[in-house]
ZALO-908342 format. One record per residue (C-alpha): y, x, z; residue in three letters. Coordinates in pm, whole numbers, padded with zeros to 5 digits, always signed. Layout:
BEGIN
YXZALA
...
% end
This chain:
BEGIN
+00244+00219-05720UNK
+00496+00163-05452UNK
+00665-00135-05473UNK
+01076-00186-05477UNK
+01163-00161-05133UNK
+00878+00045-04989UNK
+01024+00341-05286UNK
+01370+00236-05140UNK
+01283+00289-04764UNK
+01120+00673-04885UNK
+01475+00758-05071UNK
+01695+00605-04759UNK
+01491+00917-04549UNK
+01587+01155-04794UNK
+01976+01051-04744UNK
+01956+00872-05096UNK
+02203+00510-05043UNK
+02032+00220-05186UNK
+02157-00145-05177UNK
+02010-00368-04856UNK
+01748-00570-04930UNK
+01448-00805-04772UNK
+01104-00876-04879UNK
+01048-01309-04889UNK
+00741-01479-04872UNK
+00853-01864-04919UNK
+01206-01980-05095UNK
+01362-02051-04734UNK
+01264-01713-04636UNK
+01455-01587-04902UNK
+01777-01809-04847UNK
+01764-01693-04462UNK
+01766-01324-04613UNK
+02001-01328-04821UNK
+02258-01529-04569UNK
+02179-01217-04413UNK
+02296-00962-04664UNK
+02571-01147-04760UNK
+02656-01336-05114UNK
+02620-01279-05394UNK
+02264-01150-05411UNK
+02008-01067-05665UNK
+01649-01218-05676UNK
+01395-01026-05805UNK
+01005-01010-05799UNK
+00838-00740-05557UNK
+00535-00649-05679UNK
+00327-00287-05714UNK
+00177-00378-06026UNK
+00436-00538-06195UNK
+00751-00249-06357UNK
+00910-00396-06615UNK
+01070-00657-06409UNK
+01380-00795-06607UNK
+01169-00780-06963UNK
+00956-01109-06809UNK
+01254-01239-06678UNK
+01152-01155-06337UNK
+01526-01068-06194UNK
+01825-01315-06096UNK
+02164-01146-06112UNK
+02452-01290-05901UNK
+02290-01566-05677UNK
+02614-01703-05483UNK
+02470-01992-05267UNK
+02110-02055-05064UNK
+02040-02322-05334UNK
+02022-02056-05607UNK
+01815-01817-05428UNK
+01610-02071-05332UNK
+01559-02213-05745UNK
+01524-01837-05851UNK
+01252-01783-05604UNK
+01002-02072-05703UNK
+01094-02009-06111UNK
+01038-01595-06059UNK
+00701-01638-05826UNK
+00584-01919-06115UNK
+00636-01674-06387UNK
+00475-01385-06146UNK
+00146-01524-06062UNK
-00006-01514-06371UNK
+00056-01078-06339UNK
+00006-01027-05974UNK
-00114-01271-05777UNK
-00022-01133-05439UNK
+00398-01090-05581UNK
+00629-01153-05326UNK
+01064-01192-05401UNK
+01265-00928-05307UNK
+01643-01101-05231UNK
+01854-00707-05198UNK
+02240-00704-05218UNK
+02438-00727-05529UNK
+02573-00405-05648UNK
+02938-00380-05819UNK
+02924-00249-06187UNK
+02974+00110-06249UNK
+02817+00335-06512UNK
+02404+00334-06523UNK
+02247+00698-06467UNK
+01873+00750-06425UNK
+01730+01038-06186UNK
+01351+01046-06186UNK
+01082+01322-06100UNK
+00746+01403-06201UNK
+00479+01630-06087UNK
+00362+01830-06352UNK
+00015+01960-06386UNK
+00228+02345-06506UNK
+00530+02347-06353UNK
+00431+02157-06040UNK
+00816+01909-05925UNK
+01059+01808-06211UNK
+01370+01654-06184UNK
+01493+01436-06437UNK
+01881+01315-06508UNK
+02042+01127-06789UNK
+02258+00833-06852UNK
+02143+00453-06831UNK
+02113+00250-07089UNK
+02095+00286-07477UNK
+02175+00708-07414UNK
+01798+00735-07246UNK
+01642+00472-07501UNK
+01769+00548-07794UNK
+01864+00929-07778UNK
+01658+01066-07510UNK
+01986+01160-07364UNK
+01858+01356-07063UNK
+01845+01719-06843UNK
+01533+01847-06669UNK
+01470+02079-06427UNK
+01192+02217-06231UNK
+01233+02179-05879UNK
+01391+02312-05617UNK
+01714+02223-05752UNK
+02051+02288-05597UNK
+02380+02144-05618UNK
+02491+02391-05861UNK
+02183+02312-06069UNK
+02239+01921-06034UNK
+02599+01937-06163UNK
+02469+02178-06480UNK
+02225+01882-06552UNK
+02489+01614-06573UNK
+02734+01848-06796UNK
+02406+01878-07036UNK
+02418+01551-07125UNK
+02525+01369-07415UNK
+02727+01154-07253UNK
+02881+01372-06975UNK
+03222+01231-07079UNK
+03165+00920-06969UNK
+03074+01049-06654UNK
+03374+01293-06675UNK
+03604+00991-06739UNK
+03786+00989-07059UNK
+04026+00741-07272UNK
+04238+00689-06935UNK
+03905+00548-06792UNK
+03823+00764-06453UNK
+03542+00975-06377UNK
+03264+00903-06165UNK
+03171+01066-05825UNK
+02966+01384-05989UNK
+02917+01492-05602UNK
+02767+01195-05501UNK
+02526+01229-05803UNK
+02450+01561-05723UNK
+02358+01484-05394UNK
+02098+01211-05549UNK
+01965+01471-05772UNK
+01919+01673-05488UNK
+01760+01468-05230UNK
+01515+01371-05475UNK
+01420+01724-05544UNK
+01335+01775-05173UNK
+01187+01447-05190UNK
+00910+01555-05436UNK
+00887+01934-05261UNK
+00769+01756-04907UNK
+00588+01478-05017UNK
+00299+01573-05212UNK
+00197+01230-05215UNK
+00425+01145-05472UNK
+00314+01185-05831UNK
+00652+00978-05991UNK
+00959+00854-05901UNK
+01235+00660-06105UNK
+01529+00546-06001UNK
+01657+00321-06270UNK
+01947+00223-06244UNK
+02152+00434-05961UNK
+02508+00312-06030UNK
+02762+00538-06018UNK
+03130+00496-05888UNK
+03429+00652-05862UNK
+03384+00674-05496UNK
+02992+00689-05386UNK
+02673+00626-05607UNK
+02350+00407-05510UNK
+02023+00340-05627UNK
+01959-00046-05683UNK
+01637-00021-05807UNK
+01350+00195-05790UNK
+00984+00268-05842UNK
+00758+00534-05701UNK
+00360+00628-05820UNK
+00119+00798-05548UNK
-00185+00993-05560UNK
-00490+00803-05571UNK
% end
């Protein structure tokens, strides 16, 4: 398994925008980082054998001064140790809300690359609200897999609310599709969640599994 920001280096090649973020060894090391990026910040473990991250309370959401980044980073790598040992804190730039979508991809013993869309949140938990398609997919391909979906309205906009950027998501879907046609290496890849906006899209966190 990847961890966070190696997976989020691979997509940035592939033209896929992720939030900034820095890998921290010591809590002062992660209050220098995120003066870097700029407040507010989240705090989160990094780890490549740890994916369920915010289930062991293992993320801090809107960290706004150095104190608070430093607190989150001894109570996160205290909770982490017992899991992985060798966890580090990952301090990566706090996105803006917008509406949760998941694209992932799997290599499939059949069909070889699949691409995976759906909606964040209780659409992919509860109703398995999602599109699939074997790779290579294009852009006309990426916007039929959104308008699949349960919950295409949302992305649509409805209710006076506004749509979302369905280019921008289209783009995603299609990066990661030449992502997992050139590198072989990769077996999974989940990008959960990319948040979408009217303007723009980005992935804010990710995971990726390789070949043995």
């Amino acid at each position: 398994m990847m961890d966070e920001l190696e997976t989020k280096a691979l997509l940035a090649r592939y033209g896929i925008p992720v939030n900034e973020g820095r890998a921290a060894r010591s809590a002062e090391e992660a209050a220098e980082g995120a003066r870097h990026i700029g407040f507010p910040v989240v705090v989160k473990v990094l780890s490549d054998k740890i994916a369920h991250k915010s289930d062991l309370g293992l993320v801090v959401l809107n960290v706004c001064n150095p104190d608070g980044v430093r607190d989150a980073y001894e109570d996160i790598m205290e909770k982490a140790r017992g899991p992985d040992p060798e966890a580090r804190v990952a301090v990566e730039a706090m996105a803006d809300p917008g509406v949760e979508v998941i694209v992932g991809a799997k290599r499939d013993p059949q069909f070889g690359p699949t691409v995976l869309f759906g909606l964040g949140g209780i659409f992919v938990e509860v109703f398995k609200d999602v599109s699939i398609r074997v790779a290579p997919v294009d852009r006309a391909m990426a916007l039929d897999m959104m308008k699949e979906v349960k919950g295409f309205a949302i992305l649509k906009g409805f209710r006076g609310k506004k749509g979302v950027d369905l280019e921008a998501l289209a783009g995603i879907i299609v990066s990661t599709s030449r992502l997992m046609m050139e590198e072989d290496r990769v077996l999974e890849l989940d990008m959960n969640p990319v948040m979408a906006y009217e303007e723009g899209a980005v992935a804010v966190d990710a995971r990726a599994l390789l070949k043995g």
